[in-house]
C-alpha positions as CSV (number, residue, x, y, z in Angstrom):
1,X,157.8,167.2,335.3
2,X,155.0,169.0,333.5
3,X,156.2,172.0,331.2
4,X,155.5,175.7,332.9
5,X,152.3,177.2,331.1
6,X,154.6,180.2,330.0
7,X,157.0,177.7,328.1
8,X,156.3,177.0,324.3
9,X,155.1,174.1,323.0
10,X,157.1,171.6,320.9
11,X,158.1,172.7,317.4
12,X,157.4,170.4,314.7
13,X,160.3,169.4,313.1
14,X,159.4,168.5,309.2
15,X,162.3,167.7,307.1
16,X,161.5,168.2,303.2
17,X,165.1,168.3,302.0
18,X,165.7,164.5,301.0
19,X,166.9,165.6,297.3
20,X,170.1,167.0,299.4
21,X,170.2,163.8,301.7
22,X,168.1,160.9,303.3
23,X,168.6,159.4,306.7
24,X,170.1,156.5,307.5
25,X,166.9,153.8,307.0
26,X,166.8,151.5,310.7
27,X,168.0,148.5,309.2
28,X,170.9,149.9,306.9
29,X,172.1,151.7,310.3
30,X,172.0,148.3,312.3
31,X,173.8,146.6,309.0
32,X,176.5,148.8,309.5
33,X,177.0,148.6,313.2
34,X,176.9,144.8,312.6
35,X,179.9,145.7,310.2
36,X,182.3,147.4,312.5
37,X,183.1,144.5,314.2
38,X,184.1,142.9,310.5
39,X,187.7,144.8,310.8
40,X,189.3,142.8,308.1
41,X,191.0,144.7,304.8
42,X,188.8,143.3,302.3
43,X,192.0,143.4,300.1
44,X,193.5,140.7,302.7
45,X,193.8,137.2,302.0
46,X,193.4,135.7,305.6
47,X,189.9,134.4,306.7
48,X,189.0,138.4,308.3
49,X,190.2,139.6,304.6
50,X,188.0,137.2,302.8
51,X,185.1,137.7,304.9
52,X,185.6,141.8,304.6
53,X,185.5,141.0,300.8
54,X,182.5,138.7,300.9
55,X,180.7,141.1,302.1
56,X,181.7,143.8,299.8
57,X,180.7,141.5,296.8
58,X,177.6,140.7,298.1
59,X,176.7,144.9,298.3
60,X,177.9,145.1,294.6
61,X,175.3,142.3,293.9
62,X,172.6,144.3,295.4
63,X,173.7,147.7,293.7
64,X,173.6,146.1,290.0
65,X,170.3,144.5,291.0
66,X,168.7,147.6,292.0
67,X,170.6,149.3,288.5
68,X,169.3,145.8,286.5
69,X,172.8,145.7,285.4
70,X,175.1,143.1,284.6
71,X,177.0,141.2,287.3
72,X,180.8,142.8,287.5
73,X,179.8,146.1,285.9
74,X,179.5,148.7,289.0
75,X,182.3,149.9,290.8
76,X,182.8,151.4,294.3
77,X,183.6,155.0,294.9
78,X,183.5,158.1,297.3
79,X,180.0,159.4,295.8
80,X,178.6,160.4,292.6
81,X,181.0,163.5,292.3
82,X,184.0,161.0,291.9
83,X,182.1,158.6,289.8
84,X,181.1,161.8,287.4
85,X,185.1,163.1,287.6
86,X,186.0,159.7,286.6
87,X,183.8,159.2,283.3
88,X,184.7,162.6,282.1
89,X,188.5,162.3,283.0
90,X,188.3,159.1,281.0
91,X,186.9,160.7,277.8
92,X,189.5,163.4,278.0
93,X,192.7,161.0,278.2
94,X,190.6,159.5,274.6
95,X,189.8,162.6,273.2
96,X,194.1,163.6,273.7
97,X,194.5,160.6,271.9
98,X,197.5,157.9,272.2
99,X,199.6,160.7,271.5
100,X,197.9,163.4,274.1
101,X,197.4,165.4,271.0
102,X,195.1,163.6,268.3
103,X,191.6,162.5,268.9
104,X,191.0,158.7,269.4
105,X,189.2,158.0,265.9
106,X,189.1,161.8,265.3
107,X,186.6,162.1,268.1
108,X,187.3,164.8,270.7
109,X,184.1,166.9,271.0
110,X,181.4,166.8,273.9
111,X,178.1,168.2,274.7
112,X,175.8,167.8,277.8
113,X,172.7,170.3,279.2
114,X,172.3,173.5,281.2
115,X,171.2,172.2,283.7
116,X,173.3,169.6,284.9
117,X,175.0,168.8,288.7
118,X,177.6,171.5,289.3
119,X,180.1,168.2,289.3
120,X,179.3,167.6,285.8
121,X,179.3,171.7,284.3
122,X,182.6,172.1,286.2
123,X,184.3,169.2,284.3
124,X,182.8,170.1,281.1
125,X,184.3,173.4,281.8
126,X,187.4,172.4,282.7
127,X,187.6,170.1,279.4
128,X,186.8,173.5,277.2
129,X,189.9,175.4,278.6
130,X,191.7,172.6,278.5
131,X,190.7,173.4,274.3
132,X,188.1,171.1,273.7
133,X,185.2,171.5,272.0
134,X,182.1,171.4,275.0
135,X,178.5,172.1,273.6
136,X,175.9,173.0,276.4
137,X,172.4,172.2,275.0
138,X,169.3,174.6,276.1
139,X,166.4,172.5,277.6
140,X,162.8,173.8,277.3
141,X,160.1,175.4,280.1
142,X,159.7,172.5,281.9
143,X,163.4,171.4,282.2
144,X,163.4,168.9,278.8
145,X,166.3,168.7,277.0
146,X,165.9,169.6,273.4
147,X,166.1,166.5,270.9
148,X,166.3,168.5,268.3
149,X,169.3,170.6,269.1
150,X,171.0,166.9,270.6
151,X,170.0,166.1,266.6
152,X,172.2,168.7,265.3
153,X,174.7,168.9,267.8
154,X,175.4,165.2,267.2
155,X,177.9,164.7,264.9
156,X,181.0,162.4,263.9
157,X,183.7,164.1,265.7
158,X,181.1,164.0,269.1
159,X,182.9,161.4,271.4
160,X,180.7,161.8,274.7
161,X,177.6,163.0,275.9
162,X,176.3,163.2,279.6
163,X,172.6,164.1,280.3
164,X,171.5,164.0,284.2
165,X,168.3,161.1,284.5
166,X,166.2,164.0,287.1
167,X,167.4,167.1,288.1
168,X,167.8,167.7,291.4
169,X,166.1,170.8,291.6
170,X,163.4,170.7,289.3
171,X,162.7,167.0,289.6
172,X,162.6,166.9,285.7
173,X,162.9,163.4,284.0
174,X,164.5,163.4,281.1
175,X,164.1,160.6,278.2
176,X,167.2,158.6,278.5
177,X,166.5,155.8,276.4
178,X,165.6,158.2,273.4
179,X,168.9,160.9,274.2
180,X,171.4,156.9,274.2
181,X,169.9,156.1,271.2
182,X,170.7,158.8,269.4
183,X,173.9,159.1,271.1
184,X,174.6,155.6,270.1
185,X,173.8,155.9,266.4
186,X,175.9,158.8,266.2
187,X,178.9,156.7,267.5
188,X,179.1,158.4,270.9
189,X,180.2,157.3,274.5
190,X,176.4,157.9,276.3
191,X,176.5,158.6,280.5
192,X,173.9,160.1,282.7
193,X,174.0,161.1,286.2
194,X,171.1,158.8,288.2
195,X,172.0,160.4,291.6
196,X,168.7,161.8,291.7
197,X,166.5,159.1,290.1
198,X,168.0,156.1,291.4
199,X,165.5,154.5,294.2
200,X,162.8,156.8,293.1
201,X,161.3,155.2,289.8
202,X,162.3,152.0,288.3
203,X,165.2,151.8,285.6
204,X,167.1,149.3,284.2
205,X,170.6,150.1,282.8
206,X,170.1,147.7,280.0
207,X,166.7,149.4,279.3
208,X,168.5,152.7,279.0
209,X,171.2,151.9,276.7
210,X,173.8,154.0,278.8
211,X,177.6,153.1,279.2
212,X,177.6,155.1,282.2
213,X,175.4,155.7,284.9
214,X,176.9,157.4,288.3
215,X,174.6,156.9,292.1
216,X,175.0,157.6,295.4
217,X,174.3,155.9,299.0
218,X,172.9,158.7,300.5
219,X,170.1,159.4,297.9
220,X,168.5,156.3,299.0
221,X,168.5,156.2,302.6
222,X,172.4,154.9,302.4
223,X,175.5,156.5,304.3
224,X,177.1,159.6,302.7
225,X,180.6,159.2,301.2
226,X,180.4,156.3,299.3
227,X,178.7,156.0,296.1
228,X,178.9,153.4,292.7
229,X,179.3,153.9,289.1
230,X,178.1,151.4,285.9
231,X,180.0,150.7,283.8
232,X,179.0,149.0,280.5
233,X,181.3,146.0,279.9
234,X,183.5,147.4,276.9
235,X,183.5,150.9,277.3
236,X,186.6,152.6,278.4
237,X,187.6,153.7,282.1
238,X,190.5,155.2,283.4
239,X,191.0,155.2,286.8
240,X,190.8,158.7,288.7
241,X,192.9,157.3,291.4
242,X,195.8,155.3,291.2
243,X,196.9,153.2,293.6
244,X,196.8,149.6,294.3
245,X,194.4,146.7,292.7
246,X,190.9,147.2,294.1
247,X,188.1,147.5,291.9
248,X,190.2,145.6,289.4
249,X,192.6,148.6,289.0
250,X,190.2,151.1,288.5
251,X,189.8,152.2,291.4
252,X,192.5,152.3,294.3
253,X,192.2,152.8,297.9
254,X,191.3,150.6,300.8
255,X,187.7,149.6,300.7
256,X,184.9,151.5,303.4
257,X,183.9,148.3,304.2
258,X,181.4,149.7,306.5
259,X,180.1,152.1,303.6
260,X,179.8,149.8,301.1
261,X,177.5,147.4,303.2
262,X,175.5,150.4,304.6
263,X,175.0,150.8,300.2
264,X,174.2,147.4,299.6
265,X,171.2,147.2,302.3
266,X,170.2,150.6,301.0
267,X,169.8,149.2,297.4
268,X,168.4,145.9,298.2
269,X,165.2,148.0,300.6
270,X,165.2,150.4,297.4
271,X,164.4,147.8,294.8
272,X,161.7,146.5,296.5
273,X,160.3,149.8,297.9
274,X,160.3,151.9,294.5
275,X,157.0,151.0,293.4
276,X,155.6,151.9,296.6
277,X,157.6,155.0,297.2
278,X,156.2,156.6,293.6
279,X,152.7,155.6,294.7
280,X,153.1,157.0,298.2
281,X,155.4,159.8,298.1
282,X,154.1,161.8,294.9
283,X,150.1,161.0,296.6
284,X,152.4,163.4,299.4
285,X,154.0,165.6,297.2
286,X,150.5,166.5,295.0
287,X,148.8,166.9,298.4
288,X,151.4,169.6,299.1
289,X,151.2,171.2,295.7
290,X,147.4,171.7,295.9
291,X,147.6,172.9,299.4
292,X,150.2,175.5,298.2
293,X,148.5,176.7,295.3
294,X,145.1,177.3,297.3
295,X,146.4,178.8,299.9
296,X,148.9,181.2,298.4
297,X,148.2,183.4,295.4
298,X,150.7,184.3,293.2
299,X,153.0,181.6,292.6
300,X,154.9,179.4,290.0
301,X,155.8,175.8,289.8
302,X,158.3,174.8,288.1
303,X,159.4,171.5,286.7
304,X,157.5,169.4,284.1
305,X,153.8,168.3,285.5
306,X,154.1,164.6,284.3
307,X,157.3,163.7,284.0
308,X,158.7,164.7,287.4
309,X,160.8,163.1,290.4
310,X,157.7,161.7,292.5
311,X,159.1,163.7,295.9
312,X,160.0,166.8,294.3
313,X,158.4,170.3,294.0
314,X,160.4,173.7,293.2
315,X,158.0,176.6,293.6
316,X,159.0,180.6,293.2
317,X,157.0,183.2,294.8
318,X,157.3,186.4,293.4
319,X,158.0,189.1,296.0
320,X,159.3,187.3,298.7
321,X,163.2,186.0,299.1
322,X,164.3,182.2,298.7
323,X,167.0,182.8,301.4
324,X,164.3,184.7,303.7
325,X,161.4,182.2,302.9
326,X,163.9,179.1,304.1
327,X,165.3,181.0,307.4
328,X,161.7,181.6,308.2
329,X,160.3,178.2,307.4
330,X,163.9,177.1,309.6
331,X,162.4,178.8,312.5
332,X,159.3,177.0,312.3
333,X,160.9,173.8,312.2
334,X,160.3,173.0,308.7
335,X,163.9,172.3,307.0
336,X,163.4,172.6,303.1
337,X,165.8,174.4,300.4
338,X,166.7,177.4,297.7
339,X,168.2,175.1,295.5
340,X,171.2,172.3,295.1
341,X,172.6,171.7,298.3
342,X,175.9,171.5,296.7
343,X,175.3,175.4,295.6
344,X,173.8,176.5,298.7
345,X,176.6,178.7,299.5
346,X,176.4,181.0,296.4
347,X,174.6,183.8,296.1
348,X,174.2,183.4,292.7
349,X,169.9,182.7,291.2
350,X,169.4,178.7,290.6
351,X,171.5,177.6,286.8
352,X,169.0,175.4,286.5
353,X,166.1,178.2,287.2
354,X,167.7,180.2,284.7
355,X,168.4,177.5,281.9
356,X,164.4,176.8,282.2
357,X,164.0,180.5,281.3
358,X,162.7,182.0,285.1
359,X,164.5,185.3,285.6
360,X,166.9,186.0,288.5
361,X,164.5,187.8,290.8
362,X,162.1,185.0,290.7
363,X,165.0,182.3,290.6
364,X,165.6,183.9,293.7
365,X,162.0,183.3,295.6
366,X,162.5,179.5,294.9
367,X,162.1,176.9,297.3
368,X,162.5,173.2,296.6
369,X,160.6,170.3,298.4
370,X,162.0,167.4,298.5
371,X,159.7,164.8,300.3
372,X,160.8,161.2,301.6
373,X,160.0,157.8,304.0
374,X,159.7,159.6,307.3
375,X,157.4,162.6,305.9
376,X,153.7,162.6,306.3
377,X,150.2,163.8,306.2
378,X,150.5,165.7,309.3
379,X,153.7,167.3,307.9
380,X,152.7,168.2,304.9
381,X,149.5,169.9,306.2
382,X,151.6,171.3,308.8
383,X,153.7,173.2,305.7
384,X,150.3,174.3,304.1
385,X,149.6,175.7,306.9
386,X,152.7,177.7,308.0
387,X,153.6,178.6,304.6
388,X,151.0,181.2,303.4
389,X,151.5,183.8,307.0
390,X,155.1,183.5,306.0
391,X,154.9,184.8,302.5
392,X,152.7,187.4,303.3
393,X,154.9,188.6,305.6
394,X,158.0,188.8,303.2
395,X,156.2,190.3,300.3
396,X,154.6,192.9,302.6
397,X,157.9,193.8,303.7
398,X,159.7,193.2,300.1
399,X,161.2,196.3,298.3
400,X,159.8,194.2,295.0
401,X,157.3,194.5,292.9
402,X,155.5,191.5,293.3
403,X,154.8,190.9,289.6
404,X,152.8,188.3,288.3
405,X,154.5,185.2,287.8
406,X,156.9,184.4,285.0
């Protein structure tokens, strides 16, 4: 039946929110149906047990080929929260020491950045009450940690330091081969948090120097709750939960068999698809940045200009409200965000914002776009051109000054 000429057209749905999660790519959705009727316990020593675990093994294969790490160095978890929690809750049980009261080799002091995942400043917190010794480094404009202050923070009593690969709001890349090196020399433990950069540009784990890297399924198009961490073989891991003999001990609970091969098909379309997505999506993402910046006066991106995420683009515009600007873009179909999805609920300006030296009123008029596979031309002109009416409208109606751009 034809629509009534009074009725509406269509809205455009455009999703720009990838850096909070990706959909399930076709062919990791029919690996995973293809999986439910593998119901073995992959811990089970019969022939439905053994083909559960073949199957398992051969996702873990595909993980460490898409991390260019060693075979038997990734482990299995719930997501990159866990894998975080269990790195730092293995450096605290060695900075107690033996004892749980003297260092392991005098070491018992840690440092990471301002502008971490909310997983990682909460268990640095939680380390400093407990009465450690937790440095938070500054980065710079663009989002850049600091070398120099790493350089003098770094010291023989330093037993761990974590520095995220690329935010996840500002899309910032940080140096990791430089920050492990110096971590290394120094005699430090070295992990970074990959959530955000796995799947998007190449990296190699050996390249890196890390002992620890944490990523998660859903970044790259893989099923939420499941994610993997590196482990270098050597370093020290304590498992977070205890249990039975999975993972070789160190890490208990029944395998999600279906999870775990939704992650492997993930990794093995993302290793052979990075090059392409940086070529394609950041063409999309610049596209939407020009568009922006021409058709919209008064604004600020923020985020280094080179050494950026290819999907990601944080922009603040002075005089109009994050939460406002996303409701309204909402009710145009275009689905974007104010920030970490995993801080989306506070009411509190962007850390990350702040660290990078943008005040709260204008940490408050950010929005992030994060682009992915499924976004295109059309959308992203379909942004450009929805955008600007919207703006106008907030800061006509804003109580703010808008100020020039900070």
């Amino acid at each position: 039946m034809a629509k009534h000429e009074t009725e509406p057209p269509e809205l455009r749905r455009v999703y720009v929110d990838y850096n909070a999660t990706t959909p399930l790519k076709p062919e990791v959705k029919a690996a995973m149906i293809e999986d439910l009727e593998i119901y073995g316990n992959a811990s089970s020593m019969h022939a439905s047990g053994r083909l559960a675990h073949a199957k398992v093994e051969q996702a873990r294969i595909a993980v460490e080929k898409l991390l260019g790490a060693p075979a038997g160095t990734v482990i299995f978890t719930s997501g990159g929260s866990e894998s975080n929690n269990t790195v730092f809750q293995t450096m605290r049980r060695l900075a107690s020491g033996p004892d749980g009261r003297s260092p392991a080799a005098g070491r018992n002091e840690f440092i990471t950045t301002a502008i971490e995942h909310p997983c990682v400043l909460n268990s640095a917190k939680d380390l400093k009450n407990l009465g450690f010794k937790v440095t938070i480094l500054p980065v710079d404009g663009y989002g850049k940690l600091r070398m120099d202050e790493l350089k003098k923070t770094l010291s023989g009593k330093t037993l761990f330091v974590s520095v995220m690969a690329a935010n996840n709001e500002i899309g910032t890349i940080q140096n990791i081969k430089e920050i492990a090196g110096q971590v290394k020399a120094a005699g430090a433990w070295m992990h970074t948090d990959a959530v955000q950069a796995v799947g998007k540009i190449p990296l190699s784990v050996e390249d890196l120097g890390v002992d620890y890297l944490t990523m998660s399924a859903h970044k790259i198009y893989g099923p939420k709750g499941v994610g993997a961490l590196y482990v270098r073989k050597g370093a020290p891991l304590s498992p977070l939960i205890h249990g039975g003999h999975q993972e070789d001990g160190l890490r208990a609970g029944t395998y999600n068999n279906i999870g775990i091969l939704g992650f492997g098909r993930a990794a093995a379309i993302a290793a052979a698809e990075v090059e392409k997505y940086g070529r394609e999506i950041s063409a999309l993402r610049n596209r939407l940045r020009s568009g922006i910046a021409a058709a919209i006066p008064n604004i600020k991106i923020n985020g280094h200009p080179e050494d950026v995420l290819p999907n990601t683009l944080n922009i603040s515009f002075p005089g109009a409200e994050g939460e406002a600007i996303l409701l309204s873009m909402d009710i145009m179909g275009i689905e974007a965000s104010t920030g970490s999805a995993c801080a989306s609920g506070s009411l509190e300006p962007s850390h990350v914002l702040l660290a990078i030296g943008i005040g709260p009123e204008l940490a408050h008029g950010s929005i992030r776009f994060s682009l992915g596979w499924g976004c295109g031309a059309e959308d992203i002109d379909y942004i450009i051109k929805t955008l600007p009416p919207i703006i106008a409208r907030l800061r006509a109606m804003s109580t703010l000054t808008a100020g020039a751009a900070s």
